[in-house]
MDAnalysis code that builds the backbone (N, CA, C; Angstrom):
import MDAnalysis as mda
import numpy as np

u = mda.Universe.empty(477, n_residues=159, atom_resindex=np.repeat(np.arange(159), 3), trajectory=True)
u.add_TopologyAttr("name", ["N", "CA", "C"] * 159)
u.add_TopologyAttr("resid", np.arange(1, 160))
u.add_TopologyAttr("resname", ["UNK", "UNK", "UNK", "UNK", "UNK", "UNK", "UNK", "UNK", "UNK", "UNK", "UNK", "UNK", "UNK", "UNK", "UNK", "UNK", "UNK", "UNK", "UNK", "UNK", "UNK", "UNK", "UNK", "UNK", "UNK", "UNK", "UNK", "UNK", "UNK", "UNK", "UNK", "UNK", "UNK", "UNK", "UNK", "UNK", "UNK", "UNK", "UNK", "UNK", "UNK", "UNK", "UNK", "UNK", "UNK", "UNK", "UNK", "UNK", "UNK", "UNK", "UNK", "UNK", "UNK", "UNK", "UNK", "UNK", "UNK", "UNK", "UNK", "UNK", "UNK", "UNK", "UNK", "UNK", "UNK", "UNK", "UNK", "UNK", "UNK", "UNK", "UNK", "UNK", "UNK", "UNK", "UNK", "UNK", "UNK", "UNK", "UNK", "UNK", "UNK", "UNK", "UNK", "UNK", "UNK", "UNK", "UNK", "UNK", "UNK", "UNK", "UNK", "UNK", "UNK", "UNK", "UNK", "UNK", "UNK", "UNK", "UNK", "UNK", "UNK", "UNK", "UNK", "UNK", "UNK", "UNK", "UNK", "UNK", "UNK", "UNK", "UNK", "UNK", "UNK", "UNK", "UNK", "UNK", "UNK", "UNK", "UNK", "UNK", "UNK", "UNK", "UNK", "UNK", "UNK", "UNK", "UNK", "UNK", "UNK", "UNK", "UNK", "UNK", "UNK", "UNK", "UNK", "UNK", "UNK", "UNK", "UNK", "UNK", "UNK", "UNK", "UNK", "UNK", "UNK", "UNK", "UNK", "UNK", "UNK", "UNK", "UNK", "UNK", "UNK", "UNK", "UNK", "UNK", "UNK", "UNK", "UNK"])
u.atoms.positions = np.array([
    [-17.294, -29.341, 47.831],
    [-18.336, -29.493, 48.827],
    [-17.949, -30.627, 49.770],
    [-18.003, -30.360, 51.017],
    [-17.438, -31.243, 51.933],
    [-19.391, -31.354, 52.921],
    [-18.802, -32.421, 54.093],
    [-20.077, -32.972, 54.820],
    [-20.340, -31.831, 55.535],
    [-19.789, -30.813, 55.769],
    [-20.499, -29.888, 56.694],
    [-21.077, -28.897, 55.545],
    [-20.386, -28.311, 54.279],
    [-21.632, -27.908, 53.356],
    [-23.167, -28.877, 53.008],
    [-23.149, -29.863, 53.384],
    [-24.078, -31.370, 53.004],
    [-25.169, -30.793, 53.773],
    [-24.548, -30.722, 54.769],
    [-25.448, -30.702, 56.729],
    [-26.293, -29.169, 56.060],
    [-25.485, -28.068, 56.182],
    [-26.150, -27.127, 55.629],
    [-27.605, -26.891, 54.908],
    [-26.622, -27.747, 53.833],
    [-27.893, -27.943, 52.975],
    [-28.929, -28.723, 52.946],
    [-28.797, -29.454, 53.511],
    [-30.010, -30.098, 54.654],
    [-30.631, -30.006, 54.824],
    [-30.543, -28.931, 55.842],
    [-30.743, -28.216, 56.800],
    [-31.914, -27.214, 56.352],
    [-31.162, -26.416, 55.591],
    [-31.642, -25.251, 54.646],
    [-32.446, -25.695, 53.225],
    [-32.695, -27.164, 53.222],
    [-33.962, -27.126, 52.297],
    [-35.403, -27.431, 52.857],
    [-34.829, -28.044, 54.487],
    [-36.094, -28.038, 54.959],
    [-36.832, -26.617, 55.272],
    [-35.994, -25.818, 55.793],
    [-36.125, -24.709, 56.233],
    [-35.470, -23.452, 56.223],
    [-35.512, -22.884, 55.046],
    [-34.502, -21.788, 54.192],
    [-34.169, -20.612, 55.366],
    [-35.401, -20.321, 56.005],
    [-34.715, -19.588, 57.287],
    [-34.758, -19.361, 58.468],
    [-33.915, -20.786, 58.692],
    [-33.674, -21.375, 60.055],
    [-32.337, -19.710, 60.256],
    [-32.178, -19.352, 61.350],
    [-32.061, -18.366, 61.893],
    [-30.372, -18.761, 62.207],
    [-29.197, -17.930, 61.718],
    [-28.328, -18.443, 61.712],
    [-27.471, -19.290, 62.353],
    [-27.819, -18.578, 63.765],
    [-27.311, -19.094, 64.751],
    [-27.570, -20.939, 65.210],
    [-28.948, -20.908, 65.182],
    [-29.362, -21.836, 65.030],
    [-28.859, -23.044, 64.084],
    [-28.926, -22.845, 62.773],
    [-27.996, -23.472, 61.644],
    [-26.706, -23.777, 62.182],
    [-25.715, -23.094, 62.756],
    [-24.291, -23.069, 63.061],
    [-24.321, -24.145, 63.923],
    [-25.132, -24.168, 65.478],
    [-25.380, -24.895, 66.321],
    [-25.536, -26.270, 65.733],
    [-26.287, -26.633, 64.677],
    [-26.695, -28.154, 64.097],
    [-25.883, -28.613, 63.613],
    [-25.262, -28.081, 62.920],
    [-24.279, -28.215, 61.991],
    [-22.382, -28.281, 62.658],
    [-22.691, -27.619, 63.904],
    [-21.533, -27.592, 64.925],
    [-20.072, -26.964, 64.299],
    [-20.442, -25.968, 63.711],
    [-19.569, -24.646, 63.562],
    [-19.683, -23.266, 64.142],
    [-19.044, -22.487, 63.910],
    [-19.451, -21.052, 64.176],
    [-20.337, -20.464, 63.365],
    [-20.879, -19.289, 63.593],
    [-21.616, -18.527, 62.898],
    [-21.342, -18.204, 61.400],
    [-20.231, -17.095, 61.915],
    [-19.193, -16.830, 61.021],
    [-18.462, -17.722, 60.161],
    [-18.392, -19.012, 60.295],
    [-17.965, -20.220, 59.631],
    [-19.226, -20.465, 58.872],
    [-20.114, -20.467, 59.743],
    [-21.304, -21.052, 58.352],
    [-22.068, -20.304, 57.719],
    [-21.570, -18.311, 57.559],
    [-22.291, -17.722, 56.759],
    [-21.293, -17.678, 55.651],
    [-20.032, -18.148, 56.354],
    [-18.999, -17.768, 54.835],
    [-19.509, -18.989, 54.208],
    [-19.825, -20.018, 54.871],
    [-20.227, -21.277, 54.166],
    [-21.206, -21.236, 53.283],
    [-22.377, -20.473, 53.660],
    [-23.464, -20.211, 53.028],
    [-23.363, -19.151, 51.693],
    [-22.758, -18.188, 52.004],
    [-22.016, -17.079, 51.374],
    [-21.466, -17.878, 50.013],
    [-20.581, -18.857, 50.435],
    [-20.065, -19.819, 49.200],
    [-21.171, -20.309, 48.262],
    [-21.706, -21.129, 48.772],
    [-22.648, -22.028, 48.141],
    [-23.608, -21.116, 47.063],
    [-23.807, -20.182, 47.662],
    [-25.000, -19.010, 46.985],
    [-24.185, -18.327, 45.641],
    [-22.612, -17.982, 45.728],
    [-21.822, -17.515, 45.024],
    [-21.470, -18.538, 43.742],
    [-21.398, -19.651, 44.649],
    [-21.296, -20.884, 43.014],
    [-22.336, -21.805, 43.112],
    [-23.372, -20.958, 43.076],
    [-25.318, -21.638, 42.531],
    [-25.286, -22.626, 43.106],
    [-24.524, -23.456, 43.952],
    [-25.272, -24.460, 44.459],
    [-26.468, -24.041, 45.190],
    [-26.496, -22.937, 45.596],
    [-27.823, -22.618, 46.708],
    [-28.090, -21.568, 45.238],
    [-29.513, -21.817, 44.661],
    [-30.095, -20.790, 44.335],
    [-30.642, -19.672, 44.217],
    [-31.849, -20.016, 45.368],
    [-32.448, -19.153, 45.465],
    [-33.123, -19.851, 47.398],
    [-33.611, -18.647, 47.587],
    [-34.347, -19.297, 48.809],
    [-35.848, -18.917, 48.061],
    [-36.948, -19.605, 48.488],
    [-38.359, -19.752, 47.978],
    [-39.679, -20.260, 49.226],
    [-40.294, -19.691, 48.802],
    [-41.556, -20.265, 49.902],
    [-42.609, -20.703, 49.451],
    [-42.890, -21.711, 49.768],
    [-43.622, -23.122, 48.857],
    [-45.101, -22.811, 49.463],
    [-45.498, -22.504, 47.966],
    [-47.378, -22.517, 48.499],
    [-48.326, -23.458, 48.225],
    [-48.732, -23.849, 48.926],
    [-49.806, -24.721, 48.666],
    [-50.740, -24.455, 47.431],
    [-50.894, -25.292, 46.603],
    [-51.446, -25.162, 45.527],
    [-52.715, -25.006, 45.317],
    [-53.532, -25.397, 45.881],
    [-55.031, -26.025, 46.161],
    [-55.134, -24.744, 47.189],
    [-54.430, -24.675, 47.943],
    [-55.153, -23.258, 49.153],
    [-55.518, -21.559, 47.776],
    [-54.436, -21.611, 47.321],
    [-54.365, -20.514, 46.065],
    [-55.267, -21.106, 45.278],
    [-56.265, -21.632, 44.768],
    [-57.182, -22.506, 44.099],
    [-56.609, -22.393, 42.811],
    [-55.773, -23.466, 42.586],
    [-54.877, -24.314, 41.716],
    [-54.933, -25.844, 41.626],
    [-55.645, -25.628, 42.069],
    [-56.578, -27.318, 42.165],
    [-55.972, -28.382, 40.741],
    [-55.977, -28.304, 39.853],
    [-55.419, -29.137, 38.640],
    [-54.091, -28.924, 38.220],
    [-53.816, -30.534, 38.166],
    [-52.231, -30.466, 38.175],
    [-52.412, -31.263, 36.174],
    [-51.706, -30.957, 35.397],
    [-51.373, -31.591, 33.928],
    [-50.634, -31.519, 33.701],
    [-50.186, -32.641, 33.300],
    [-49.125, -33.040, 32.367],
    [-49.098, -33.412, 31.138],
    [-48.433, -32.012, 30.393],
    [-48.426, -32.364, 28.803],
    [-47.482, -32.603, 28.154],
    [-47.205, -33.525, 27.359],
    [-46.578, -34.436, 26.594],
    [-46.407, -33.810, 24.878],
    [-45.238, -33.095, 24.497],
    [-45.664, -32.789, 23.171],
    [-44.274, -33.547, 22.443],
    [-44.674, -34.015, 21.087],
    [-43.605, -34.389, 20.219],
    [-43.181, -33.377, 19.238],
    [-42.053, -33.219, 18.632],
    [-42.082, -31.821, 17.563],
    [-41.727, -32.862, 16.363],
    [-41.842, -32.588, 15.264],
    [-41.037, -32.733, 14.098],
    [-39.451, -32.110, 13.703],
    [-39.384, -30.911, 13.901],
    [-37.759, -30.130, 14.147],
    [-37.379, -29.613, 15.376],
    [-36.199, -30.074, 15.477],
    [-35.736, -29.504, 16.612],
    [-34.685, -28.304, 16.459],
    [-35.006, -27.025, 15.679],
    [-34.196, -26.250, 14.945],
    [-33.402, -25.170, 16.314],
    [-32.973, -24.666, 16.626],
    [-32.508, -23.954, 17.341],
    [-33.172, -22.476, 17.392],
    [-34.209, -22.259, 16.237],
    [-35.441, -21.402, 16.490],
    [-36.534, -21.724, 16.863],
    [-36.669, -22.924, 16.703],
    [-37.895, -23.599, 17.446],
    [-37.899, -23.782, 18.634],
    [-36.185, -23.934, 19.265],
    [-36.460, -23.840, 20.934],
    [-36.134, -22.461, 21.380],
    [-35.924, -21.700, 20.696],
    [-36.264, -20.789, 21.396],
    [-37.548, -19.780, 21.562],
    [-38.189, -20.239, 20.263],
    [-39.590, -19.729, 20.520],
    [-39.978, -20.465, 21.412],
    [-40.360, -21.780, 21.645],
    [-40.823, -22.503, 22.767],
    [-40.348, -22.251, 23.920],
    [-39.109, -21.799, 24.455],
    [-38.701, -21.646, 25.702],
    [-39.017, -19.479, 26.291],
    [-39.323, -19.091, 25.167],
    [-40.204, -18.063, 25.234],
    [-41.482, -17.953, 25.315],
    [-42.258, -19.126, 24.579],
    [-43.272, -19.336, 24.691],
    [-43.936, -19.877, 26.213],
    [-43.339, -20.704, 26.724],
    [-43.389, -21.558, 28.057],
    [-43.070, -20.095, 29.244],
    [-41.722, -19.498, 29.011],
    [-41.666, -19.026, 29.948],
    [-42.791, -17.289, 30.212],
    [-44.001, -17.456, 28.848],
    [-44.867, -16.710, 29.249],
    [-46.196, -16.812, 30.204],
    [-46.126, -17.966, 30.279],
    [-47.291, -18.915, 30.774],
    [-46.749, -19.106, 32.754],
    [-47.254, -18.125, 33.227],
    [-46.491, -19.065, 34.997],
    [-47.795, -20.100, 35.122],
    [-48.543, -20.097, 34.303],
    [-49.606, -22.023, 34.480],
    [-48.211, -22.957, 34.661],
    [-46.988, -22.967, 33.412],
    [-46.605, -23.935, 32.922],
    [-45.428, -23.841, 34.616],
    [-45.063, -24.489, 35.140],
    [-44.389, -24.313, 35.867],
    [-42.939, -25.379, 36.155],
    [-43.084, -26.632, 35.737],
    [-41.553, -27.526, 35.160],
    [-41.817, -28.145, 33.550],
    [-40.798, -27.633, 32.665],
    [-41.057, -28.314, 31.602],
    [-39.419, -28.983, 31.820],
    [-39.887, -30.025, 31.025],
    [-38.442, -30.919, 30.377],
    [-37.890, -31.333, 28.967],
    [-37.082, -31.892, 28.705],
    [-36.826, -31.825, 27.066],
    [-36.117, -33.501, 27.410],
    [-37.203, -34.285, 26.630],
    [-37.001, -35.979, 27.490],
    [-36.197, -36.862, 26.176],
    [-35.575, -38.078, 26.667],
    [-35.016, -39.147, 25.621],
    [-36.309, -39.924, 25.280],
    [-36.053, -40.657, 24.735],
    [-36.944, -42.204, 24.482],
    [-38.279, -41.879, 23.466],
    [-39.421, -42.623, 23.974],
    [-40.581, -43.184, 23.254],
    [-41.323, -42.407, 23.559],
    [-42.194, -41.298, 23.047],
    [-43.620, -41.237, 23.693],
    [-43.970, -39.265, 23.942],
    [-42.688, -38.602, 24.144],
    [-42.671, -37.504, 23.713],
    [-41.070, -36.680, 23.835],
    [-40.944, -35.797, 23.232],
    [-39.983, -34.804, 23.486],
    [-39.697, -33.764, 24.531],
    [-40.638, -33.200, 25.192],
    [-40.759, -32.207, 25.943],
    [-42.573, -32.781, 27.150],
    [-42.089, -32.586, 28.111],
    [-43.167, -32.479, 29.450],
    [-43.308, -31.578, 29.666],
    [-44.411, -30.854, 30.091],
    [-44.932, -29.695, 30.828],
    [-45.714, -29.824, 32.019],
    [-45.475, -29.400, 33.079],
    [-46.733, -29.392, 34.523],
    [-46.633, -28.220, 34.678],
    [-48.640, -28.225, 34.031],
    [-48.761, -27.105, 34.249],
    [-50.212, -27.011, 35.704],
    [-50.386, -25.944, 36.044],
    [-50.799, -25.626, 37.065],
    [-52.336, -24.903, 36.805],
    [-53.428, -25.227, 37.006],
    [-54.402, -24.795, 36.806],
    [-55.402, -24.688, 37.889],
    [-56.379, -23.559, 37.299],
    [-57.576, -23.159, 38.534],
    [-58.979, -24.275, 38.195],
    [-58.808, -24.612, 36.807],
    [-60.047, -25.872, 36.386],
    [-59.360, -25.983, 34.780],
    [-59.981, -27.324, 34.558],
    [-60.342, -28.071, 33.401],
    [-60.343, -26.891, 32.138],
    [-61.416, -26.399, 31.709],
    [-61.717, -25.108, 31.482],
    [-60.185, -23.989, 31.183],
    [-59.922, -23.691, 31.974],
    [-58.428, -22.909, 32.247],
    [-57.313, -23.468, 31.115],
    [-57.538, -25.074, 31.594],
    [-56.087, -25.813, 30.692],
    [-56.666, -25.591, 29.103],
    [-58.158, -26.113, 28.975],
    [-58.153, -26.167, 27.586],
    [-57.979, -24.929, 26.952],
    [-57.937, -23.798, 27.399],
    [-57.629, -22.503, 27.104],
    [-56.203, -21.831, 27.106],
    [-55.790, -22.574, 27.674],
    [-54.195, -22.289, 28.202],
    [-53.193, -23.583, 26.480],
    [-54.134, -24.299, 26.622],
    [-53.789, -25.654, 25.304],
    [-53.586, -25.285, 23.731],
    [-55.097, -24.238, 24.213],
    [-55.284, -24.000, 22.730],
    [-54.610, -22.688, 22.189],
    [-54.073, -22.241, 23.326],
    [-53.178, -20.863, 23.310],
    [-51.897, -21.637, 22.311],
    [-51.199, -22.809, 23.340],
    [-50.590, -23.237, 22.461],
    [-49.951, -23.999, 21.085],
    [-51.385, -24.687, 20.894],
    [-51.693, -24.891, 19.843],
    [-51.655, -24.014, 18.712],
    [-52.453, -23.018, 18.816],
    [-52.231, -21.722, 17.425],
    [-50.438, -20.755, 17.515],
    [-49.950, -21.524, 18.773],
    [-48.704, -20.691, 18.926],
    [-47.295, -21.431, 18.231],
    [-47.301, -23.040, 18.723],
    [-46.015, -23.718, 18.524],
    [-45.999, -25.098, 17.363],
    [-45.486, -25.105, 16.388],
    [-45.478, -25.508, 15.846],
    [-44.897, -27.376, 16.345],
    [-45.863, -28.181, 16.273],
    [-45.575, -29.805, 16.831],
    [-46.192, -30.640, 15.903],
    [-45.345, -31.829, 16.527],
    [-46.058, -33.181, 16.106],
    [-47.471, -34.173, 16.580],
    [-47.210, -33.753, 17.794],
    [-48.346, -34.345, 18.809],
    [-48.739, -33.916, 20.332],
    [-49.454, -33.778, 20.827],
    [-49.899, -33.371, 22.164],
    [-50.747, -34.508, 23.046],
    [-50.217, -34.781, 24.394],
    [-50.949, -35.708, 24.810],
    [-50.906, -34.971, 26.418],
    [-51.999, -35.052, 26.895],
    [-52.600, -34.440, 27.779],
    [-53.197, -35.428, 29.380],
    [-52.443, -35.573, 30.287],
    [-52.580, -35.936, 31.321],
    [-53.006, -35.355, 32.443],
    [-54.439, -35.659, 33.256],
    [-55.080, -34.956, 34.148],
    [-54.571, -35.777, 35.817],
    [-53.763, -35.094, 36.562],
    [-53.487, -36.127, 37.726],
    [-54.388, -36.245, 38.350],
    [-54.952, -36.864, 39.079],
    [-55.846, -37.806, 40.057],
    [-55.784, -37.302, 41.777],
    [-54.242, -37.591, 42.153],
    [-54.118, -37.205, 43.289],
    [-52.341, -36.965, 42.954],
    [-52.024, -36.098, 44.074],
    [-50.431, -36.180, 44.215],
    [-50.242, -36.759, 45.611],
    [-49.359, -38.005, 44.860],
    [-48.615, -39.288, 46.345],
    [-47.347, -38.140, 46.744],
    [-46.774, -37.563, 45.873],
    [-45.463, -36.984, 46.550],
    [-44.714, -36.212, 45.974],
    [-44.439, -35.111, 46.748],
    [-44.014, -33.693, 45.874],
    [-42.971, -32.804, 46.746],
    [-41.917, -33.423, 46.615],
    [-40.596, -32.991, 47.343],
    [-39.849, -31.773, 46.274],
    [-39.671, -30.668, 47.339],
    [-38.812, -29.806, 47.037],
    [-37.184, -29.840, 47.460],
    [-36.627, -31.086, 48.085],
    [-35.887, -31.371, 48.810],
    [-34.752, -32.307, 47.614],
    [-33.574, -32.235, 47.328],
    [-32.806, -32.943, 46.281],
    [-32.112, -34.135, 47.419],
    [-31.658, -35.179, 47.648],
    [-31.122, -35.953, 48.101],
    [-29.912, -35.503, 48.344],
    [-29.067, -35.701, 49.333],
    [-27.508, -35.166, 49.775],
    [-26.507, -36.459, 50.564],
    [-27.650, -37.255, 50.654],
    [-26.686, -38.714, 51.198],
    [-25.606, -39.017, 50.352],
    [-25.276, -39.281, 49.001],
    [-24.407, -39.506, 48.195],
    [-23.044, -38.433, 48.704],
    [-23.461, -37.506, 49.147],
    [-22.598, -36.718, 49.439],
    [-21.655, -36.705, 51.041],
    [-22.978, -36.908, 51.977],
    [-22.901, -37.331, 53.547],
    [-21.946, -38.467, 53.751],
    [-22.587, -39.705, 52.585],
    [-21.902, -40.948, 52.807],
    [-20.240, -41.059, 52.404],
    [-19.737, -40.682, 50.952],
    [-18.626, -40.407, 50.483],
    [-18.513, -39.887, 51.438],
    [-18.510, -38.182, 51.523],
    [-17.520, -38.190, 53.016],
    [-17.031, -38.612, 54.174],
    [-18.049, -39.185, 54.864],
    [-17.863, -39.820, 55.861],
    [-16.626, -41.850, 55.444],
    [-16.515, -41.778, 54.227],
    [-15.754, -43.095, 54.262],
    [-13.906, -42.311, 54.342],
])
């Protein structure tokens, strides 16, 4: 990946479809230069997927949680029931599998009310076998970027 794949991608997380021509122009290549470019990136996953970001609250999704669970085993059947389990739920929408103090796995999940989660909780409760569950209701969201950072990349090149 060089600074003009960087620019691209840029480019294309603000706005997945900026219209090619357009893209080429910013980026100050040809067309044809920056669909093979694009063409690349998509071929070795750096570009995933393209997606269109909905407002959460307009779809009345109003509650955002974050759940916190600890397990006792971490057996290699246990994650995969859990990662079957999770990926039945589109409530649950980023889980993680964390180091340190306080839990093993995060979930944000996505809800229409209060009500919803404890139902969506207790689903998993009679489903996955754990140590502990701790349950976080957010307040407000300060900031929620779909955008990964690319300066590390901009800057190296450019030295």
């Amino acid at each position: 990946m060089d600074i003009i794949d960087a620019r691209i991608l840029k480019h294309l997380q603000k706005k997945a479809d900026t219209p090619l021509a357009e893209l080429a122009l910013k980026v100050k290549i040809s067309k044809t230069a920056c669909w093979n470019r694009i063409r690349r990136l998509e071929e070795s996953s750096t570009i995933i997927s393209r997606q269109t970001i909905l407002n959460r609250v307009a779809i009345k999704l109003p509650i955002v949680v974050f759940l916190s669970i600890t397990v006792r085993r971490h057996s290699s059947e246990w994650v995969d029931r859990f990662i079957a389990l999770i990926d039945y739920y589109d409530e649950i929408t980023e889980v993680y599998r964390l180091t340190g103090e306080g839990a093993d796995y995060q979930l944000k999940i996505n809800c229409t009310s209060i009500e919803a989660y404890d139902k969506l909780q207790q689903e998993l409760i009679s489903k996955i076998e754990f140590n502990t569950m701790a349950t976080r209701v957010s307040l407000q969201e300060i900031k929620q970027s779909f955008s990964l950072p690319l300066d590390h990349i901009l800057e190296a090149d450019a030295v």
